[in-house]
N, C-alpha and C positions, 0 to 999 in steps of 0.2 A: 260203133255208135248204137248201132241197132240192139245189140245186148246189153246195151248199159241201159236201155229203155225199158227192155224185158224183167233187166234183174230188177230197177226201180219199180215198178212194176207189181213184179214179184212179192218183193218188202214191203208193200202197201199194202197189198193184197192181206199179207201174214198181220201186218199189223190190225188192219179193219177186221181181220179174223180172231182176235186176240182180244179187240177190245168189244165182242159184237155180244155185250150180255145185258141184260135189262135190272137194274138197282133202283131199289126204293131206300128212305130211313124211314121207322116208322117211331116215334115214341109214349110210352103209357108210363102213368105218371099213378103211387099208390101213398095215398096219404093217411093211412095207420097209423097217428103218431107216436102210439106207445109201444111199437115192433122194435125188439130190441134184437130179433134174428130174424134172417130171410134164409128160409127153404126154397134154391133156384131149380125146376128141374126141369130142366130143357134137354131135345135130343142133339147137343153142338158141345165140340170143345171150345169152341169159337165164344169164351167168355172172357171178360176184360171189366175190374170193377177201380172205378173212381169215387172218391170221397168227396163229399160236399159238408157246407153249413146248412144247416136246418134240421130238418125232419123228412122232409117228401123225400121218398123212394121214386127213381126216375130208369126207367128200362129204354134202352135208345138199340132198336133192332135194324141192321143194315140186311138186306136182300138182296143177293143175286141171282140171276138165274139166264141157266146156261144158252140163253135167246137173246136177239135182241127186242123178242115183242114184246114192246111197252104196255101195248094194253093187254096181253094174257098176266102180266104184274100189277097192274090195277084189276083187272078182274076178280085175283087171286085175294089180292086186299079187300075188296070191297067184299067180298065175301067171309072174310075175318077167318080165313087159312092161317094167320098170322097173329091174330091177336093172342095174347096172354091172359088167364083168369089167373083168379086170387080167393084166396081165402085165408080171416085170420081167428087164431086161436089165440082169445085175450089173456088165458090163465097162463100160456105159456106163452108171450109175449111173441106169438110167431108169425109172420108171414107166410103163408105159404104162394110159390108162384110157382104156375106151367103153363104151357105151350095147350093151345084149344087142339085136341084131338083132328084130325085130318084123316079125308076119304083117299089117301093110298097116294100112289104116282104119277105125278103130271104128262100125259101121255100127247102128243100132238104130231099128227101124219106118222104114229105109229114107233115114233123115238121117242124116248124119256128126255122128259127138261130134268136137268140139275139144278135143285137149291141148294143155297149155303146162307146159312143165315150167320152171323155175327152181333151178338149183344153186349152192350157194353152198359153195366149197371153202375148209376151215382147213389152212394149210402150216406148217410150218417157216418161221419166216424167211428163213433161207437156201434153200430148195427154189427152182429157178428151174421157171416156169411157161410151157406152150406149148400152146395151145388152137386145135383146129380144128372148123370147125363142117364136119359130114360129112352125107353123107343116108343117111340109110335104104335098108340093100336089104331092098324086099321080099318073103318067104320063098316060096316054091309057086308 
């Protein structure tokens, strides 16, 4: 009986180990109406794009990160680690989007956090889509 306690236990243990990371969704919403292409260049393969009616361009960014501290992920956010700029070029009907440049590696008690970001972009049907994965420069 005693090891059935242990292993229970045990399994919990792995489980709350498993599940101990801190997720955000963030989403930014780009109303260019007359983009008829998006330049996505973000450093993720973790892209996923859905079609809508209308015109707004809508970017719905999930975060994880390899902690459970909630608040070192709103920190991160409120400091717009996260957020995406834009710029559009009218004569070429283009959007362009990136990822805002970032000061390096989330370091805390000397171990790196893991981010994973995941984006999932709603278009226009017609909007033609062109995605690069870029790196990071980082700042200082």
């Amino acid at each position: 009986m005693k090891s059935f306690y242990l292993t229970a236990l045990f399994m919990l243990s792995l489980i709350i180990g498993v599940q101990a990371q801190a997720t955000t969704t963030l989403n930014q919403t780009f109303s260019t109406m007359n983009a008829t292409r998006i330049d996505f260049a973000v450093p993720s393969d973790q892209i996923a794009i859905n079609t809508t009616n209308g015109s707004r361009k809508n970017v719905e960014s999930k975060i994880k990160l390899s902690t459970p501290k909630e608040r070192l992920l709103q920190f991160l956010v409120d400091t717009k680690r996260y957020e995406l700029q834009h710029s559009y070029n009218a004569q070429e009907q283009l959007l362009h989007i990136k990822r805002t440049p970032t000061k390096g590696a989330i370091m805390v008690k000397g171990e790196e956090i893991r981010e994973t970001i995941y984006y999932t972009l709603y278009l226009p049907e017609k909007t033609k889509f062109m995605a690069q994965k870029t790196a990071l420069k980082v700042a200082g």
